[in-house]
C-alpha positions as a printed Julia matrix, in Angstrom:
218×3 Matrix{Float64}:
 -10.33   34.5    15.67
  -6.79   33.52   16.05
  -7.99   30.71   18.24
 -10.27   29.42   15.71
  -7.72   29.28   13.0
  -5.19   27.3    15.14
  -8.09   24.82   15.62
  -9.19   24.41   12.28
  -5.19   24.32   11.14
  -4.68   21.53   13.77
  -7.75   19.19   12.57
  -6.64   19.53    8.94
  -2.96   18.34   10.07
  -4.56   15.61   12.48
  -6.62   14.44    9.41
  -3.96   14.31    6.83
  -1.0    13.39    8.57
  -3.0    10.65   10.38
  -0.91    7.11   10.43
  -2.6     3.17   10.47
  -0.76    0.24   11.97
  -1.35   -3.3     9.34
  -0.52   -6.78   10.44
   1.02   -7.93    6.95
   1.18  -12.13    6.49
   2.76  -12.86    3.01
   4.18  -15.93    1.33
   5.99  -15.4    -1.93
   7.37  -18.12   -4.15
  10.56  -17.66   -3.67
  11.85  -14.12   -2.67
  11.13  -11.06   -2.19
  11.31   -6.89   -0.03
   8.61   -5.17    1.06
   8.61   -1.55    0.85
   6.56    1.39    1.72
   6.66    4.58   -0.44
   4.28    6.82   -2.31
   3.52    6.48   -6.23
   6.94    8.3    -7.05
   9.82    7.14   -4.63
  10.07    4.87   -1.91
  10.3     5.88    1.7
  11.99    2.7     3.18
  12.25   -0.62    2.99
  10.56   -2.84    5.68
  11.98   -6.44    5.41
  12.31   -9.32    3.23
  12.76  -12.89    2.63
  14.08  -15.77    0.08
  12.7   -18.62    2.07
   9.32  -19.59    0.15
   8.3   -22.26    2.58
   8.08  -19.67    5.44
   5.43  -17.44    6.61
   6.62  -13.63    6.83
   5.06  -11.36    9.61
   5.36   -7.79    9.89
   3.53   -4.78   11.35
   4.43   -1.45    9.94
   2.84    2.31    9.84
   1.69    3.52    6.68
   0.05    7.1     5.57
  -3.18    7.31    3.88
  -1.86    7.77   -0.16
   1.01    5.4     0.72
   1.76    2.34   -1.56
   2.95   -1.09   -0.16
   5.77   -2.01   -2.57
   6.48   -5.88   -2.8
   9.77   -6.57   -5.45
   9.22  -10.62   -6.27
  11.45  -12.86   -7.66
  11.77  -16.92   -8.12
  14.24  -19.02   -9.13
  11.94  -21.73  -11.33
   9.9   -21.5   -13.98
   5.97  -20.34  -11.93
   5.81  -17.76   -9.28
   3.36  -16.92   -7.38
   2.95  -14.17   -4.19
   0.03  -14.47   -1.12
  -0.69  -12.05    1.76
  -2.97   -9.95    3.71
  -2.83   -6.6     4.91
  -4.95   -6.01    7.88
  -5.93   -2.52    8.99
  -5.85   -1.79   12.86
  -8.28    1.41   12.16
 -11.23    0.52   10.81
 -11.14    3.79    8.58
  -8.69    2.39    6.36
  -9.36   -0.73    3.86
  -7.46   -3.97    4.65
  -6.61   -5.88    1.41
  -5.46   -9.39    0.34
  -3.89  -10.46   -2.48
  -6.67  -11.15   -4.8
  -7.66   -9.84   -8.69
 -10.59   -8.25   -7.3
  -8.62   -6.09   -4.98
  -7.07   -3.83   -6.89
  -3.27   -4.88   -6.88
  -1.07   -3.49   -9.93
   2.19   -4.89  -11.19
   5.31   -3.99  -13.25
   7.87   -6.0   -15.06
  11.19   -4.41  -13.33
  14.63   -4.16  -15.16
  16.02   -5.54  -11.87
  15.65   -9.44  -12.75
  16.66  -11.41   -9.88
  16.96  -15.01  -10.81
  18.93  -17.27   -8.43
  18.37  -17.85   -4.6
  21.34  -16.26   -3.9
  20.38  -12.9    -5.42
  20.05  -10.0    -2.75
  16.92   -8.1    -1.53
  16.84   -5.32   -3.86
  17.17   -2.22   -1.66
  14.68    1.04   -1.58
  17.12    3.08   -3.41
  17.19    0.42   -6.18
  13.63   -0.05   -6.12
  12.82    4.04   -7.04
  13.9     3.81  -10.72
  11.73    0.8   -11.24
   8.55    2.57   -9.24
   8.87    6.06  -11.74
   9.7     4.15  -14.54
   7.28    0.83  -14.26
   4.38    0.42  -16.76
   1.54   -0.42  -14.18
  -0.96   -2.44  -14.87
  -3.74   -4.69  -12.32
  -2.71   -8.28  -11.69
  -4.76  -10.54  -13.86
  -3.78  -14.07  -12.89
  -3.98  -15.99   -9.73
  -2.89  -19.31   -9.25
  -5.45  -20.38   -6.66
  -4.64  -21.05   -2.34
  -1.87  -24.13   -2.84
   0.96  -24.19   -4.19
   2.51  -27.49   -5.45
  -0.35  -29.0    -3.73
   2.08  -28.95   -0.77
   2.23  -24.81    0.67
  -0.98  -23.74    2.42
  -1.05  -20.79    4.99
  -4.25  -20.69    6.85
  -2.65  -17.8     8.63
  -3.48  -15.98    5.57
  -7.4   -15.17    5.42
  -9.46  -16.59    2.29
 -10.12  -15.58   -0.46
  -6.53  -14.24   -0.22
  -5.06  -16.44   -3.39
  -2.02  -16.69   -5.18
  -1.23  -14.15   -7.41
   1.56  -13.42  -10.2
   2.49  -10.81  -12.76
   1.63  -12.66  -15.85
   0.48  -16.26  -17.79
   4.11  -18.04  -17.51
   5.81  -19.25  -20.28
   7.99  -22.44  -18.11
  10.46  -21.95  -21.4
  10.76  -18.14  -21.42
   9.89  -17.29  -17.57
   9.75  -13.8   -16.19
  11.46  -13.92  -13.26
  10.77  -10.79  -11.53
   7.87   -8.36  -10.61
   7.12   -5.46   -8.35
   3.41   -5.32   -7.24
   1.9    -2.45   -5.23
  -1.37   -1.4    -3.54
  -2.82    1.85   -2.25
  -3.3     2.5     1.46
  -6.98    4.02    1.46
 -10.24    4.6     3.32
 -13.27    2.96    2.44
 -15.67    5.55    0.42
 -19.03    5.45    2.77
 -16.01    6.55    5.49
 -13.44    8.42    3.88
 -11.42   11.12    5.64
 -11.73   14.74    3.73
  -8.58   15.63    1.33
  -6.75   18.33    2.84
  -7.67   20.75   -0.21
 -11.81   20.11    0.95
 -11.01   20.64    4.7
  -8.79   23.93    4.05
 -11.82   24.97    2.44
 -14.15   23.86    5.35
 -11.88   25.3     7.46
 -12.01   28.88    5.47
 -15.91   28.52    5.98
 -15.98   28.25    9.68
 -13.41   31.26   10.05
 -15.7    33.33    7.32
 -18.96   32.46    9.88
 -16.3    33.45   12.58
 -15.7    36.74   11.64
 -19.78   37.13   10.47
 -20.83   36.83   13.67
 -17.93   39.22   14.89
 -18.93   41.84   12.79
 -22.37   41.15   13.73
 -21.8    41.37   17.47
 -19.78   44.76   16.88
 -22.57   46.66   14.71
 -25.03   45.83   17.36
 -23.02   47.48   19.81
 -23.09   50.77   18.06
């Protein structure tokens, strides 16, 4: 019986504790950190760039229920921010930076607004993440920018996206955009909660046939 338990204990921690590797290409006009955390504090912060013209690689863990965090900030009057996030288990979703794909963004208090403005870091990213008024991206500003910055290392119909319509006059300089890590419904891994409960089932049939085995013995 004891057996049994440790087994069924050991699949629900396997299940839910389970990490994905994602090859992450990502563009943003002009800055920006990338971050991974859950939906009420960041864990850490990954990397980071303020050169728009240059393609940013990175290949990171994340837990199922984690967010990727992306703080971006330009220095002009239109933004815009491009990537893909490519699963290396094919039981999680990849996702690209489309309106479609369920992206959400905030307007932080944290406004950068000059090139020489620093990466925000995780700690200064938490307030903004419990405090942000989340909402899905709406606008997308096509696969160019300036007619000039294409990335065909960044999959179609990946596309430009930004926070909101900009006013050149009145720009919002900032935003902080996030997306779930998940599994695709038709192959979703069991929550924790259903596979405790599984797991209760299969020790309940355990003991059945137990106390089956011992009355037949009298």
């Amino acid at each position: 019986m004891k057996k049994v338990f440790g087994v069924v204990l050991g699949v629900i921690f396997t299940l839910s504790a389970q990490a994905v590797m994602y090859n992450v290409n990502m563009v943003v006009d002009n800055g920006f950190g990338l971050y991974k955390g859950s939906s009420s504090s960041v864990i850490s912060y990954i990397g980071g760039s303020r050169d728009m013209g240059t393609l940013s690689q990175f290949n990171h863990d994340f837990d199922r229920g984690d967010y990727v965090y992306v703080y971006a900030w330009d220095w002009g009057s239109v933004e815009g921010f491009i990537g893909e996030f490519i699963s290396q288990d094919n039981n999680y979703k990849s996702f690209l930076t489309t309106i479609a794909d369920g992206w959400e963004v905030m307007i932080p208090q944290l406004q950068n607004n000059y090139a020489s403005s620093p990466i925000p870091t995780a700690s200064q990213i938490i307030p903004e993440v419990l405090s942000g008024q989340w909402a899905l991206v709406q606008h997308s500003l096509g696969r160019t920018r300036w007619g000039a910055y294409q990335f065909p290392e960044i999959d179609e119909p990946a596309v430009w996206i930004w926070g909101v319509e900009q006013d050149r006059n009145n720009p919002i300089n900032s935003f902080v955009f996030r997306h779930e890590i998940s599994v695709p419904q038709d192959n979703a891994v069991p929550e924790p909660a259903s596979m405790l409960l599984l797991g209760l089932g299969v020790l309940g049939i355990a003991g059945f046939r137990k106390k089956q085995r011992s009355l037949k013995a009298i």
